[in-house]
C-alpha positions as CSV (number, residue, x, y, z in Angstrom):
1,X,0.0,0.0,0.0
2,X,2.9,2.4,0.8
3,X,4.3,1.5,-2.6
4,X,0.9,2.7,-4.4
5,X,1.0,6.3,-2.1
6,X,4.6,6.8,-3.4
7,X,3.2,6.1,-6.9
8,X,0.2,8.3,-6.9
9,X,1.9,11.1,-5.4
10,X,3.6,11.8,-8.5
11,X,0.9,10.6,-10.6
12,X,-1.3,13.9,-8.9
13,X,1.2,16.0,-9.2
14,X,2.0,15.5,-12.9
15,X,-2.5,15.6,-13.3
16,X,-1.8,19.2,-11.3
17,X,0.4,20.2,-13.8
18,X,-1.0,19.8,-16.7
19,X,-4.2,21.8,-15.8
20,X,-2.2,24.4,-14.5
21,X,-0.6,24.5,-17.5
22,X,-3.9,24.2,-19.8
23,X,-5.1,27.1,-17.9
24,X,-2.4,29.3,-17.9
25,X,-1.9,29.2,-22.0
26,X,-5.3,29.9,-23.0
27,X,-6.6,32.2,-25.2
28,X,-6.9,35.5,-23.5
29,X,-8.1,37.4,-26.9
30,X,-11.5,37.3,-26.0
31,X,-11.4,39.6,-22.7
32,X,-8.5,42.5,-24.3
33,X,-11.6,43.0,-27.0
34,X,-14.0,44.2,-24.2
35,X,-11.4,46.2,-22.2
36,X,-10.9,47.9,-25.0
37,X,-14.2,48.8,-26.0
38,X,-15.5,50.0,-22.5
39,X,-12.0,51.9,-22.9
40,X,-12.9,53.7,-26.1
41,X,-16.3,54.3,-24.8
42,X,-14.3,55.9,-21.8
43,X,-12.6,58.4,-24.1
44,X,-15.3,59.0,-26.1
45,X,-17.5,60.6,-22.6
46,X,-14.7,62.3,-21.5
47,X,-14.1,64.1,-25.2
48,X,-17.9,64.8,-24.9
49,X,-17.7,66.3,-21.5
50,X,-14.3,68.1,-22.4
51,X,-16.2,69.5,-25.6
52,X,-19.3,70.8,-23.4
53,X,-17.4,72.7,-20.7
54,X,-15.4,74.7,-23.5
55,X,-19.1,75.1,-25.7
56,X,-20.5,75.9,-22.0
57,X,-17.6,77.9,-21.0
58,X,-17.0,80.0,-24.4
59,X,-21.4,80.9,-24.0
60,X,-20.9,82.1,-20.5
61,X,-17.6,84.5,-22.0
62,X,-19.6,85.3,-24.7
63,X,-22.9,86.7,-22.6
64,X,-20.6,88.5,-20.6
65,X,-18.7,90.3,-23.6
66,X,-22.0,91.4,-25.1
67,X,-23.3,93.0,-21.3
68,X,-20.1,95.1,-21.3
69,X,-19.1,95.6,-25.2
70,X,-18.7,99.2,-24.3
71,X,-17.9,99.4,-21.2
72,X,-14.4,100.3,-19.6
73,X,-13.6,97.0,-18.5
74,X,-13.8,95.7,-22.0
75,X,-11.3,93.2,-23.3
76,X,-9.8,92.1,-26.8
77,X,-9.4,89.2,-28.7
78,X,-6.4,87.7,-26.8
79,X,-8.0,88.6,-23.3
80,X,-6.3,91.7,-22.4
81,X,-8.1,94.7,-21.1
82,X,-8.2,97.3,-24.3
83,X,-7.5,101.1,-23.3
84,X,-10.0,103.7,-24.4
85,X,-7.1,105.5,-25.5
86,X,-5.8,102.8,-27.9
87,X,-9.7,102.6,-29.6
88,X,-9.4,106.3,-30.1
89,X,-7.2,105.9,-32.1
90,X,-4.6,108.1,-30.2
């Protein structure tokens, strides 16, 4: 009976490793294609959101630019305050 314990010992241990190796070569193709589409779907809400706080952002600038168009505190096209005297002309 001993000899049949030694004999099976190895005989498991072989059994072990073959469906450890079975399972660590299979095809793992099948999961990247799914990752990668939630991750592309990912991108694609953050563009969105990105794209509608600058639409959001560039209405609120815009509002405000028409309340003051002639006001003192009115600013130019790159943002920096514009000087009566410079729209004089003089």
């Amino acid at each position: 009976m001993a000899a049949l314990a030694w004999l099976l010992i190895p005989l498991f241990a072989c059994l072990g490793a073959a469906i450890w190796g079975g399972w660590a070569s299979r095809d793992r193709t099948v999961g990247d294609t799914a990752e990668l589409t939630g991750y592309e779907r990912f991108r694609d809400v953050m563009e969105r959101s990105a794209a509608e706080k600058a639409e959001r952002a560039g209405r609120a600038a815009g509002a405000d630019q028409d309340e003051r168009a002639d006001g003192p505190g009115r600013t130019g096209s790159a943002g920096k305050p514009v000087l009566e005297e410079s729209r004089a002309g003089g």
